[in-house]
KEKOLPA-189695 format. One record per residue (C-alpha): residue in three letters; x, y, z; residue number from 1. Coordinates in steps of 0.2 Angstrom, whole numbers, padded with zeros to 4 digits. Example, Ala and Ser with C-alpha at 12.3 -4.5 7.8 and 13.67 -1.06 7.14 Angstrom:
KEKOLPA-189695
PT   r     u     v     w   k
PT ALA  0062 -0022  0039   1
PT SER  0068 -0005  0036   2
//
This chain:
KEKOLPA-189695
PT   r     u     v     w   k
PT UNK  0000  0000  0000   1
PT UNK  0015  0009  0002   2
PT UNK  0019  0008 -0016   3
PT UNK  0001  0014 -0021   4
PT UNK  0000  0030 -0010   5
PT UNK  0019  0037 -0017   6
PT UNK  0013  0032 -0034   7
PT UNK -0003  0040 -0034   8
PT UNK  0004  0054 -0025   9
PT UNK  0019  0055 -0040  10
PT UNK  0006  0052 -0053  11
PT UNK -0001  0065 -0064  12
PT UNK -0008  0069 -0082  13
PT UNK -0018  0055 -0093  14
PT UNK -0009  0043 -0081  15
PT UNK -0016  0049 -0065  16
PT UNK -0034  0051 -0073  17
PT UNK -0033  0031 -0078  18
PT UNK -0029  0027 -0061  19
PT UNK -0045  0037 -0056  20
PT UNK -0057  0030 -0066  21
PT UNK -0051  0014 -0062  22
PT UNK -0051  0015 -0044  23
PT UNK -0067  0022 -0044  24
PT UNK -0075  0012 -0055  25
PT UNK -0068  0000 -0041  26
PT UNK -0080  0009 -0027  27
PT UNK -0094  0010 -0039  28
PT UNK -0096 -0008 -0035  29
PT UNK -0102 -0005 -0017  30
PT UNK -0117  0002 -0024  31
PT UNK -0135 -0007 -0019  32
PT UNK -0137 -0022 -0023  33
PT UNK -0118 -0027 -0025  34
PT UNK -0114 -0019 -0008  35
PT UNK -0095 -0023 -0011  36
PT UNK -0091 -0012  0005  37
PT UNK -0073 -0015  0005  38
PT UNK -0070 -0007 -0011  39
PT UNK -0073  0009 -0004  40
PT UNK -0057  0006  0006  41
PT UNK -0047  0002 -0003  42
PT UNK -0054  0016 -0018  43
PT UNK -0055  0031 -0009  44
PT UNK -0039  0034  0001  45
PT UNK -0030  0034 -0018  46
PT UNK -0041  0051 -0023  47
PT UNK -0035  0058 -0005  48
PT UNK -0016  0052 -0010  49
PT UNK -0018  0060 -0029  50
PT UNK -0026  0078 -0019  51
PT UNK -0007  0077 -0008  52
PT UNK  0001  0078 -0024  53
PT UNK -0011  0089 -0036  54
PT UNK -0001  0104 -0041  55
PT UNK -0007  0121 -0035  56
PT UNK -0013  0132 -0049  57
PT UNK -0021  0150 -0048  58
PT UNK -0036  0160 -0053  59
PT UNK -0049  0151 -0062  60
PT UNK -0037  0136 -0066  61
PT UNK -0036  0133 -0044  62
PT UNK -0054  0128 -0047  63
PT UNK -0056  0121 -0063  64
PT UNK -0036  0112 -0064  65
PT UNK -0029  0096 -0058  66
PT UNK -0038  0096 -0043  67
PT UNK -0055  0097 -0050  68
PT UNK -0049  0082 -0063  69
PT UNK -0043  0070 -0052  70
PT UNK -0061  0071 -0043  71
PT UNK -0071  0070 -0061  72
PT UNK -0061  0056 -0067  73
PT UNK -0065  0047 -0050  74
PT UNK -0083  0051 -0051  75
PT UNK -0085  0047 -0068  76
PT UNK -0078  0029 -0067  77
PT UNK -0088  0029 -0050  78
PT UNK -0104  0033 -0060  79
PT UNK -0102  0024 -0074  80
PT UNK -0101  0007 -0065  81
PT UNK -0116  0014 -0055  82
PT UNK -0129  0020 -0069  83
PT UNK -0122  0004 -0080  84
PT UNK -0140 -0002 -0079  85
PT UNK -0148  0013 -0086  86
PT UNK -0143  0006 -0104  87
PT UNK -0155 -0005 -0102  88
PT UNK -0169  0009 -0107  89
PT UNK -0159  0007 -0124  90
PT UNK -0161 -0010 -0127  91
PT UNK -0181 -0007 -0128  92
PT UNK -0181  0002 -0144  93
PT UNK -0165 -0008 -0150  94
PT UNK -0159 -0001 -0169  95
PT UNK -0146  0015 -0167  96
PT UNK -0151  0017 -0149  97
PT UNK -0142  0001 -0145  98
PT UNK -0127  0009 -0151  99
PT UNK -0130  0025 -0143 100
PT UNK -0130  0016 -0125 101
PT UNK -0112  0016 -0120 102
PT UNK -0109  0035 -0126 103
PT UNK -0126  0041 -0117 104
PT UNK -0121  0031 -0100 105
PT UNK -0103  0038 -0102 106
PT UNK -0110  0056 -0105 107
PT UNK -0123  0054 -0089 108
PT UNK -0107  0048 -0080 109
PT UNK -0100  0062 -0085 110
PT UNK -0112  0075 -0079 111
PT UNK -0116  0068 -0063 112
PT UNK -0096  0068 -0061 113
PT UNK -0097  0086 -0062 114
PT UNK -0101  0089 -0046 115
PT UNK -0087  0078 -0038 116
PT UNK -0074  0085 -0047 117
PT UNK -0081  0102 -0041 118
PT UNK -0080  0095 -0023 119
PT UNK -0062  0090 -0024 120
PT UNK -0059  0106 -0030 121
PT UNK -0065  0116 -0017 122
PT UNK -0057  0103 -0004 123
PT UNK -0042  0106 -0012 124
PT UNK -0041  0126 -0009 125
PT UNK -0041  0120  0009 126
PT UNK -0030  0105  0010 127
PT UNK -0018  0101  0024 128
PT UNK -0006  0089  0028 129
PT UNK -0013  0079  0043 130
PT UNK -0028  0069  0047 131
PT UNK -0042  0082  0045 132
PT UNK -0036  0083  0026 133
PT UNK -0050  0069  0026 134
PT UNK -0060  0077  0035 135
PT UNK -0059  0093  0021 136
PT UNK -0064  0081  0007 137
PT UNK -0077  0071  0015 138
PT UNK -0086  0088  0020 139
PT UNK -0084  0093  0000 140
PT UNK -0091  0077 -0006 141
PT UNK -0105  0077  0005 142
PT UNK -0109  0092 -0001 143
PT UNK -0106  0088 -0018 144
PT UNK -0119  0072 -0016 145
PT UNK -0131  0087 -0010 146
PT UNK -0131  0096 -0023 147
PT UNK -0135  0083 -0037 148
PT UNK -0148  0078 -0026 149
PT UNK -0156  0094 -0026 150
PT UNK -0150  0106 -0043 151
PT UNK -0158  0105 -0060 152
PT UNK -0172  0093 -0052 153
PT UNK -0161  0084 -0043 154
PT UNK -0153  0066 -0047 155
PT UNK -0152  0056 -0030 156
PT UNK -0149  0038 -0035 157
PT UNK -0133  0030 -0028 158
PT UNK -0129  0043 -0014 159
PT UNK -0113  0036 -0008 160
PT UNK -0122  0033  0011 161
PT UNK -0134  0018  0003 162
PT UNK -0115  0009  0002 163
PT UNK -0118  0005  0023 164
PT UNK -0137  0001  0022 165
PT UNK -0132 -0019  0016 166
PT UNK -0143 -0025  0029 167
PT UNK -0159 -0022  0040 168
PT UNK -0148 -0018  0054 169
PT UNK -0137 -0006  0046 170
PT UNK -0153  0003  0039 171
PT UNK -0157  0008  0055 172
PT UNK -0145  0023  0056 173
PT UNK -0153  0033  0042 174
PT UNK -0169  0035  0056 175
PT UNK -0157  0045  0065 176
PT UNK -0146  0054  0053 177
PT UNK -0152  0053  0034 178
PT UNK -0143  0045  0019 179
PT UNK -0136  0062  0019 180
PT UNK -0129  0061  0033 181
PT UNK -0124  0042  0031 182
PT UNK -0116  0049  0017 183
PT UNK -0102  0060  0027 184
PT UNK -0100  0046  0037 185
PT UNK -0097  0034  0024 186
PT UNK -0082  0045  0016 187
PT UNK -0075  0050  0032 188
PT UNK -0072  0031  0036 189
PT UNK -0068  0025  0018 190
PT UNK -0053  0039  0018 191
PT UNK -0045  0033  0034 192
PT UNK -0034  0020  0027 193
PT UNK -0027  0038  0020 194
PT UNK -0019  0041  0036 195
PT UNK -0009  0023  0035 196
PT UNK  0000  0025  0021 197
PT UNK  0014  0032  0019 198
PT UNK  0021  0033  0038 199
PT UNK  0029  0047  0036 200
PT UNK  0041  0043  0053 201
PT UNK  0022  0040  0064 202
PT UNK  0021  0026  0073 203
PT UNK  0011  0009  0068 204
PT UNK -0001  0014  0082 205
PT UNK -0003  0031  0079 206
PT UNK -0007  0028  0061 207
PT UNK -0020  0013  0063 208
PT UNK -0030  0021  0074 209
PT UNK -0043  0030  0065 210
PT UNK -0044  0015  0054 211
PT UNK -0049  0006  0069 212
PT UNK -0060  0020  0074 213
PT UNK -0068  0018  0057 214
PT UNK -0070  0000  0062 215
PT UNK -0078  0004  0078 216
PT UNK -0090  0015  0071 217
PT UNK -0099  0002  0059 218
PT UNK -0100 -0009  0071 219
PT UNK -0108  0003  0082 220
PT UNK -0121  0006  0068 221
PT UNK -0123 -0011  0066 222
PT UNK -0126 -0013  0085 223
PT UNK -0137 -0001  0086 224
PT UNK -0148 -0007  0071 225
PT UNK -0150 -0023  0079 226
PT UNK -0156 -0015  0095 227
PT UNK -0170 -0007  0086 228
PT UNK -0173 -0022  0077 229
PT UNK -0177 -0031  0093 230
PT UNK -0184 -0020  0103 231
PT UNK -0198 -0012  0091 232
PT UNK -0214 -0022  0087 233
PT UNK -0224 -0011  0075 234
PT UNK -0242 -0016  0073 235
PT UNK -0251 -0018  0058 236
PT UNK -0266 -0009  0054 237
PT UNK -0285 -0017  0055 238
PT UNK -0292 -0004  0045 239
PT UNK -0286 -0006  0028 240
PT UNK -0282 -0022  0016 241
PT UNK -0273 -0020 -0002 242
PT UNK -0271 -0031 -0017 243
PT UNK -0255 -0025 -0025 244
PT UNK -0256 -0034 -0045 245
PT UNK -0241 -0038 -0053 246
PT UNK -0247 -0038 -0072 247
PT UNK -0234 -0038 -0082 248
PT UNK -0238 -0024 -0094 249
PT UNK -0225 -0021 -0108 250
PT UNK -0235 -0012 -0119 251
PT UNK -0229  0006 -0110 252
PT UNK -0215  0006 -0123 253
PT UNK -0225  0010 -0138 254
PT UNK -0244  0015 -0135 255
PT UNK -0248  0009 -0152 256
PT UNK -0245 -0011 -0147 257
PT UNK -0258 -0007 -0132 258
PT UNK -0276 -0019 -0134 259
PT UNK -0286 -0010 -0120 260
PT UNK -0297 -0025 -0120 261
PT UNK -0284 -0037 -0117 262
PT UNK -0276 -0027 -0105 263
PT UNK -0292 -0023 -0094 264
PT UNK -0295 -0041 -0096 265
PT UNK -0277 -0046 -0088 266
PT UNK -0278 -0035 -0075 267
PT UNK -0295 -0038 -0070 268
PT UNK -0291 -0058 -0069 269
PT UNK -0276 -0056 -0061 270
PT UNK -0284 -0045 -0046 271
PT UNK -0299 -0056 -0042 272
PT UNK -0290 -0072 -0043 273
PT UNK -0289 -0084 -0027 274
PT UNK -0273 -0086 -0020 275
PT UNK -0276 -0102 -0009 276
PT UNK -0292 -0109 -0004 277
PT UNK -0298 -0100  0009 278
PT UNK -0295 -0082  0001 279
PT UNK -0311 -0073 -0004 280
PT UNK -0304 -0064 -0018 281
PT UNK -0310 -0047 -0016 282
PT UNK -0321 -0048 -0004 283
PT UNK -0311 -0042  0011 284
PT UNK -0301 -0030  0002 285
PT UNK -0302 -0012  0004 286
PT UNK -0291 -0004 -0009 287
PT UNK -0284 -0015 -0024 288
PT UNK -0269 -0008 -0032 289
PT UNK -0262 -0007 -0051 290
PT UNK -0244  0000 -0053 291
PT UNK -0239  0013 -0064 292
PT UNK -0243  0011 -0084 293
PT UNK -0253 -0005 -0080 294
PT UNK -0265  0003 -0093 295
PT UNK -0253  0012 -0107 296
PT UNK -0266  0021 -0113 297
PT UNK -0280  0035 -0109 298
PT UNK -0296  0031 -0102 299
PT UNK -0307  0040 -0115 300
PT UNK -0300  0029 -0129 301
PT UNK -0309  0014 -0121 302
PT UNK -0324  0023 -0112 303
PT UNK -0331  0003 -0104 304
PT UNK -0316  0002 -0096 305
PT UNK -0324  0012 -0080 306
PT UNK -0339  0001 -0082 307
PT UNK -0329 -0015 -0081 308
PT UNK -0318 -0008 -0067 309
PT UNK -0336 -0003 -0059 310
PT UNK -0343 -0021 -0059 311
PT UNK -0327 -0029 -0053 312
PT UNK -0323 -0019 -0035 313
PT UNK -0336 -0024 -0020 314
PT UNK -0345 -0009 -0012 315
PT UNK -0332 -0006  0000 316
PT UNK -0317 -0008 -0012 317
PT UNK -0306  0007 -0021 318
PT UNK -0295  0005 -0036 319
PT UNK -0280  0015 -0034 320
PT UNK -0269  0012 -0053 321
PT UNK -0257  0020 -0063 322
PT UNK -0266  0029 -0077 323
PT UNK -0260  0041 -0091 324
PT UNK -0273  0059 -0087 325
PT UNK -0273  0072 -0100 326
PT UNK -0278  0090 -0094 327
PT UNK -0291  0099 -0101 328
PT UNK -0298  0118 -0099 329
PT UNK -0315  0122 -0097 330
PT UNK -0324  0123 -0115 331
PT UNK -0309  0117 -0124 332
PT UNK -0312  0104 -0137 333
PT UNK -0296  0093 -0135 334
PT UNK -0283  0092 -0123 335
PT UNK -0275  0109 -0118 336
PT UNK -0256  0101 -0117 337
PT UNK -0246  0086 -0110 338
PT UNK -0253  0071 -0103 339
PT UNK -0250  0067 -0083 340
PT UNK -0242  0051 -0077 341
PT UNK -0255  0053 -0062 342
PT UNK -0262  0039 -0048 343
PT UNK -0282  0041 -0050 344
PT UNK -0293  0033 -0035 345
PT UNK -0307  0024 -0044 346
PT UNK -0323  0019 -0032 347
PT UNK -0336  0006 -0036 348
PT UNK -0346  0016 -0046 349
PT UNK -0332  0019 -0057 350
PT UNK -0328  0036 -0054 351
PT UNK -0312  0047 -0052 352
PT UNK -0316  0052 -0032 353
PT UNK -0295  0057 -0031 354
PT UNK -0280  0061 -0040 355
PT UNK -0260  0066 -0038 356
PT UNK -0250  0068 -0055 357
PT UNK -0233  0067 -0053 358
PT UNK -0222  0081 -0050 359
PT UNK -0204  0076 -0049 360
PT UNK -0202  0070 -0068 361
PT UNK -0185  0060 -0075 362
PT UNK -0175  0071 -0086 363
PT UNK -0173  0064 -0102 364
PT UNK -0185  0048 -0095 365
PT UNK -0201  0058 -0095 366
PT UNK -0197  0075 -0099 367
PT UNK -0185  0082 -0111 368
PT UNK -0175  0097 -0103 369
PT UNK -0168  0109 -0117 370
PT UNK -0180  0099 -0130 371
PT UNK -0176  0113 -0143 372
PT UNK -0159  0107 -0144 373
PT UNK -0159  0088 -0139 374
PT UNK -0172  0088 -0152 375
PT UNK -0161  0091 -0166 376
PT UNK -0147  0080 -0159 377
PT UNK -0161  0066 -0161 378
PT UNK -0163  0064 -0143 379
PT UNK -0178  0060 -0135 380
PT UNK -0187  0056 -0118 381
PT UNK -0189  0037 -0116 382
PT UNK -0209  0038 -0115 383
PT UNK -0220  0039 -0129 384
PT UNK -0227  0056 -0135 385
PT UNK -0216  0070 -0142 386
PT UNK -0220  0080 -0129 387
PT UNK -0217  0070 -0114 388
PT UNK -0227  0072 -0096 389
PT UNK -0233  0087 -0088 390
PT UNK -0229  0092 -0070 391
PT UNK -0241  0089 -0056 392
PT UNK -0242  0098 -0039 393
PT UNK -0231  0090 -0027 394
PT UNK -0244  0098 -0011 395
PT UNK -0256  0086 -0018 396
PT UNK -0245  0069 -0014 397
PT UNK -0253  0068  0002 398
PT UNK -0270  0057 -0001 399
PT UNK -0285  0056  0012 400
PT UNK -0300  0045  0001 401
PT UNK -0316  0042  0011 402
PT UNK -0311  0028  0024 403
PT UNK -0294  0027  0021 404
PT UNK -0280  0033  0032 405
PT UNK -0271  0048  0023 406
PT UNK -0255  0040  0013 407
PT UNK -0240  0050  0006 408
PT UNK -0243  0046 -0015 409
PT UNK -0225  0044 -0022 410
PT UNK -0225  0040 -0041 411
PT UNK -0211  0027 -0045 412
PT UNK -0192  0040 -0041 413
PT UNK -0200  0053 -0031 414
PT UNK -0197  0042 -0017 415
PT UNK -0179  0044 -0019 416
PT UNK -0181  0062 -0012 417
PT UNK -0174  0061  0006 418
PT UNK -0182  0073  0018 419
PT UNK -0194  0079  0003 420
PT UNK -0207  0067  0001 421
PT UNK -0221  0078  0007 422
PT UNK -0233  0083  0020 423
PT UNK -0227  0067  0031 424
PT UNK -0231  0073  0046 425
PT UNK -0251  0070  0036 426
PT UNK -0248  0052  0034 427
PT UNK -0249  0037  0041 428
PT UNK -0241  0026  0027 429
PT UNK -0230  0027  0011 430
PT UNK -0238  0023 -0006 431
PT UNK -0225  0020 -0020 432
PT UNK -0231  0013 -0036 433
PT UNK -0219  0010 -0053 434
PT UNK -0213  0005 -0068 435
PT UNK -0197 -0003 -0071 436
PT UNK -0199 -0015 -0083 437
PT UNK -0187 -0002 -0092 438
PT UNK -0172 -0010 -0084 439
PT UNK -0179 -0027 -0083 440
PT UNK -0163 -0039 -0083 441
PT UNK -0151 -0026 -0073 442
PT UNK -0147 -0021 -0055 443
PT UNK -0158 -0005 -0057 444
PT UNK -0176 -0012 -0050 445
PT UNK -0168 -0021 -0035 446
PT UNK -0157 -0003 -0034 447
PT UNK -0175  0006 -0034 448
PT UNK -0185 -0004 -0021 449
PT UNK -0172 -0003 -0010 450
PT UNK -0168  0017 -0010 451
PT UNK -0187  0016 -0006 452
PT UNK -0186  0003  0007 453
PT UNK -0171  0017  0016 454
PT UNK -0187  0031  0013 455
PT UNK -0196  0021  0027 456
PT UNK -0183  0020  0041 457
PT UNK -0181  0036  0038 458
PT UNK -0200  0042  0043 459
PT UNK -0203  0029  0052 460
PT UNK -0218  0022  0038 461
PT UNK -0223  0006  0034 462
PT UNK -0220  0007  0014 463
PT UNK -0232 -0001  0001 464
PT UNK -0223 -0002 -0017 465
PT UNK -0231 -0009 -0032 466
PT UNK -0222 -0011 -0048 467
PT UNK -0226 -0017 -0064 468
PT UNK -0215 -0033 -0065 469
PT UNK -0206 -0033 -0050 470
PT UNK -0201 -0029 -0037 471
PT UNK -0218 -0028 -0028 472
PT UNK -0219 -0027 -0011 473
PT UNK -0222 -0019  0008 474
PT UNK -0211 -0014  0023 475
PT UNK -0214 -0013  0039 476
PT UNK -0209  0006  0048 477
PT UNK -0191 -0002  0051 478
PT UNK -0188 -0005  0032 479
PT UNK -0190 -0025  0033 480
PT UNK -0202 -0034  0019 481
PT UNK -0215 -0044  0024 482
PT UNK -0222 -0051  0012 483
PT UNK -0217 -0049 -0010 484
PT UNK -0220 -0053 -0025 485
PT UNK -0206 -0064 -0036 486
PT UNK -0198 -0050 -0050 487
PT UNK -0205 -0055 -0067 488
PT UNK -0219 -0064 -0060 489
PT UNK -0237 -0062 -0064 490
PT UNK -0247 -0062 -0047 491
PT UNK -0257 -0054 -0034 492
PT UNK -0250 -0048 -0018 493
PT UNK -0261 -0046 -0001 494
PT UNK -0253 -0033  0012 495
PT UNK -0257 -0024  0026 496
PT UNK -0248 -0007  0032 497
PT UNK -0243 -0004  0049 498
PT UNK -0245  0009  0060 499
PT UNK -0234  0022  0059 500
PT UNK -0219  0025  0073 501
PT UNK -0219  0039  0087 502
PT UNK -0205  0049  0076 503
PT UNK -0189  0044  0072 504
PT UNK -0174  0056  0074 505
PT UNK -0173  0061  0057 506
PT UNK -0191  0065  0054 507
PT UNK -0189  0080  0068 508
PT UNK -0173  0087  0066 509
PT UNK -0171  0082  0046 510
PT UNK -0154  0087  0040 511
PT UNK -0149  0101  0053 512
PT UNK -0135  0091  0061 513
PT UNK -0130  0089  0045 514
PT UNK -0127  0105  0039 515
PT UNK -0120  0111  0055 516
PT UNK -0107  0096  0056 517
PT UNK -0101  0100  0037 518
PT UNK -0100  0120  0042 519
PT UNK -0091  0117  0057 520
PT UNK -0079  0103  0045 521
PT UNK -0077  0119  0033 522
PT UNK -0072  0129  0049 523
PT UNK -0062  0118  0054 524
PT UNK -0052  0116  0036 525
PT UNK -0050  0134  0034 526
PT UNK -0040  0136  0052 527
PT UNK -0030  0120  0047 528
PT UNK -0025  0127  0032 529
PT UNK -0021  0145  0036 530
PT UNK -0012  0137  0052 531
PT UNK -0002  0126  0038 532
PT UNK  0001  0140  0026 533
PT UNK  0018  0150  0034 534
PT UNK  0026  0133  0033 535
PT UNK  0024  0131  0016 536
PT UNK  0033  0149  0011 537
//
C-alpha cells in the first residue's frame, strides 16, 4: 500500500486520470445491490493520496485544474459502474439506440461527475497535511452528493451513504441521521486508510488508529440497528387491506401495441384471482392496487373500461392504478397540453373520487429538458409522446379518500427524495407505485425498491410499493419486507400497512445536524489550512 500512496501521489496527467477512473470504477461496485463495502477502502484513500500531490494552480485554473480532474475522473468511473444499468432503457427500442448506450451512459457519468470533481476542488483550496485533510474532502463530497440531489431537479440515486445500508440492521441509522448524513460518514471512514500510508516517521499505532475507529464505528451502527430491530414491534393496521397486481404490462413502450381489452382483461383476472383456498378474492379487500402504466393508454380511448372496473370492486373496495390523465380547460375541445403520469382513486361506481399527478419527472425519461436542442441531436425522452409528461403539484401527494387513512402518494423515483417526500407529518403510510420494466434484466429495479425501502426507516412508515414486474412489495416502519412478490412474475399480492412510529430522529430534526457538522468541518479546514500555510513559504 505503500507503493500505491507514493505512486498515486507522483502520478499525474492521462496517467493519474486512468488510475482514477479505475479506482473508482472500483467503489462503484459498493453500490445497492452489489454492496462490495470494502471497495470503498481500498478506492477512496488513492483520490486523498492523488489531492497530496495535485499541483497548485491560480485563478480560475485553482478551481477548474488538476484538482478538479482527479475528482471527475474518480466520479465518472464511480458513475459509470453505478448507472451501468440505465442502458437497459436502450435495449427497448434496440436499432441506433443500442449503439448509442455506451456513449449516453458515459456522458450521464460524466455530468453527474461534475459535481465531484467540483467538490475535490474546493477541498483542495483548503488542503492540509494531517488527518483532518480527510475530513476537508469528506465535508466537500458530502456536499457535492447534495447538490446533485437537489440542482436541475435533482438526481439522487446512488448517494454514496446507501454503500452501509447492506442489511436491515445497518438501515437503521438513516432513522437518525439521513442518507445524507450516512453519506459523510461513509467518506470519512472509507478515507481513513489515507492516514496509514505512507508513515511518514508515525508510529504503527498512531497511524492505525482512526482506521480502527472507522471499524468501531460500523460496528456501532450495526449494533445499534439490531437493538431497534429487537426492541420495536410495529403493529399492523386493522383498517385497511390491499391487493397490490403484478401484471406484467409491456406495452408502456409504444402505446400503439396497447389492446385495452386485453389489458383490462389481464388486470381484471389477475386482481380477483384466489390465491389459496380459503381467500375470498376481493371480498375483504379495501383498496386494490395497479402500478404505474398498468394501462398504457387513456381512459377515454376505451370509455367501458370504467364500467368494467365498476362491476369488478365490492362496495367497500377502491382501485388505486397508474393511469395516463390528460388535462383539459373548461370549454376546450381537445386536450390543452401534455398528458399526466397521475395515480387516479377509482370507487365502485367507477368514478375518479381522487388524484395526484406526478411532479418530480425523470430528465430525459419523462421530460426532455432543453427539447429545442436535444431535439435536433435526435434525442428523446424514453416515453411515448413527443411531448413528454406534464408536471403535477407535489402539495397534492398527500391522499386522504373516504375511509382510508391519509397515505403519502409517491410515483415510482419521487421516493428517492430524502427529507422531501411531502406533508409526512399527514400520513400514516408510504404509497409508491412504478414502472421498471425499463431495466428489466439489470441491477436498477432491486437498486429502486431498496432506495425506497431506506425512505421508510427514515420516517418511520410502513411502505407499500407496487411495480409493474417486480419488485412488488411492503415494509414494515423499520424498512424490513414482509411479504413480496417474485420480479417478473405475474401475481397478486395481499398486504397490510402498519402503524406508523412515534417519530424517528430524522423525521424531527431532518438534516440540521448535518449541515451544522459540514460548516463546522469547513471551519475547521479553513483554520487547518491557514495554520499550515507559513510553513509552506
Amino acid at each position: 500500500m505503500t507503493w500505491l500512496a507514493e505512486h498515486a501521489m507522483l502520478s499525474h496527467g492521462w496517467r493519474r486520470v486512468v488510475l482514477l477512473v479505475m479506482v473508482g470504477a472500483l467503489a462503484g461496485l459498493s453500490v445497492p445491490p452489489l454492496f462490495v463495502v470494502p471497495a470503498l477502502f481500498v478506492s477512496f484513500p488513492v483520490w486523498v493520496w492523488c489531492l497530496d500531490g495535485a499541483e497548485r494552480q491560480r485563478g480560475w485554473r485553482g478551481l477548474f485544474g488538476p484538482a478538479f480532474t482527479i475528482g471527475f475522473a474518480f466520479g465518472w468511473g464511480y458513475f459509470t459502474v453505478a448507472f451501468h444499468w440505465l442502458g437497459a432503457a436502450f435495449l427497448v427500442d434496440g436499432g441506433i439506440m443500442i449503439a448509442l448506450m455506451p456513449f449516453a451512459i458515459l456522458a450521464l457519468a460524466a455530468m453527474i461527475a461534475f459535481f465531484w470533481g467540483l467538490g475535490s476542488a474546493l477541498a483542495h483550496l483548503l488542503w492540509s497535511h494531517g488527518a483532518w485533510r480527510i475530513v476537508t474532502l469528506a465535508s466537500f463530497v458530502t456536499i457535492a452528493e447534495w447538490a446533485r440531489g437537489h440542482v436541475l431537479t435533482g438526481f439522487p440515486f446512488d448517494l454514496l451513504g446507501y454503500a452501509l445500508t447492506p442489511t436491515d440492521e445497518m438501515m437503521q441509522i438513516t432513522s437518525v441521521v439521513g442518507i445524507y448524513g450516512l453519506t459523510l460518514i461513509a467518506a470519512l471512514l472509507a478515507m481513513t486508510p489515507a492516514l496509514i500510508w505512507p508513515a511518514d516517521g508515525r508510529t504503527l499505532s498512531r497511524r492505525l488508529l482512526p482506521f480502527f475507529v472507522a471499524i468501531g464505528v460500523l460496528a456501532a451502527q450495526l449494533g445499534y440497528g439490531y437493538n431497534r430491530l429487537l426492541e420495536t414491534v410495529p403493529a399492523e393496521r386493522t383498517d385497511i387491506a390491499m391487493r397490490l397486481v403484478q401484471p406484467l404490462v409491456y406495452e408502456h413502450a409504444d402505446w400503439g401495441n396497447a389492446d385495452p381489452v386485453a389489458l383490462i382483461d389481464r388486470l381484471l383476472m389477475i386482481s380477483d384471482m384466489r390465491m389459496d383456498p380459503t381467500d375470498q378474492g376481493l371480498a375483504d379487500i379495501t383498496h386494490l392496487v395497479w402500478p404505474e402504466s398498468s394501462l398504457p393508454f387513456f381512459l377515454s380511448s376505451y370509455p367501458d373500461a370504467l364500467a368494467r372496473i365498476a362491476r369488478l370492486l365490492p362496495e367497500q373496495t377502491t382501485l388505486l392504478a397508474g393511469i395516463p390523465r390528460q388535462q383539459f380547460e373548461p370549454g376546450a375541445a381537445g386536450a390543452s397540453g401534455p398528458p399526466f403520469n397521475a395515480l387516479l382513486a377509482i370507487d365502485t361506481n367507477g368514478e375518479i373520487i381522487a388524484s395526484y399527478d406526478k411532479s418530480h419527472l425523470v430528465p430525459f425519461g419523462e421530460f426532455l429538458p432543453f427539447s429545442g436542442f436535444f431535439s435536433r441531436l435526435g434525442i428523446k425522452q424514453f416515453v411515448p409522446g413527443a411531448e413528454g409528461w406534464a408536471h403535477g403539484d407535489g402539495r397534492r401527494r398527500l391522499m386522504s379518500l373516504p375511509g382510508t387513512p391519509a397515505f403519502l402518494a409517491l410515483i415510482c423515483y419521487e421516493i428517492l427524495f430524502s427529507g422531501d417526500l411531502g406533508d409526512v407529518a399527514g400520513a400514516q403510510f408510504l404509497f409508491n407505485i412504478t414502472n421498471d420494466a425499463w431495466f428489466d434484466g439489470s441491477i436498477g429495479p432491486a437498486q429502486h425498491a431498496h432506495h425506497a425501502r431506506v425512505r421508510a426507516v427514515e420516517e418511520g412508515m410502513s411502505l407499500i410499493r407496487a411495480a409493474n414486474t417486480g419488485l412488488t412489495f411492503a415494509t414494515d416502519p423499520l424498512g424490513r419486507i414482509t411479504a413480496q412478490v417474485a420480479p417478473l412474475q405475474m401475481a397478486a399480492l395481499d398486504v397490510q400497512p402498519h402503524e406508523r412510529l412515534q417519530g424517528t430522529v430524522f423525521g424531527q430534526v431532518r438534516y440540521w445536524p448535518l449541515l451544522i457538522a459540514l460548516c463546522a468541518g469547513v471551519l475547521i479546514s479553513v483554520l487547518v489550512s491557514r495554520r499550515e500555510r507559513p510553513k509552506r513559504h
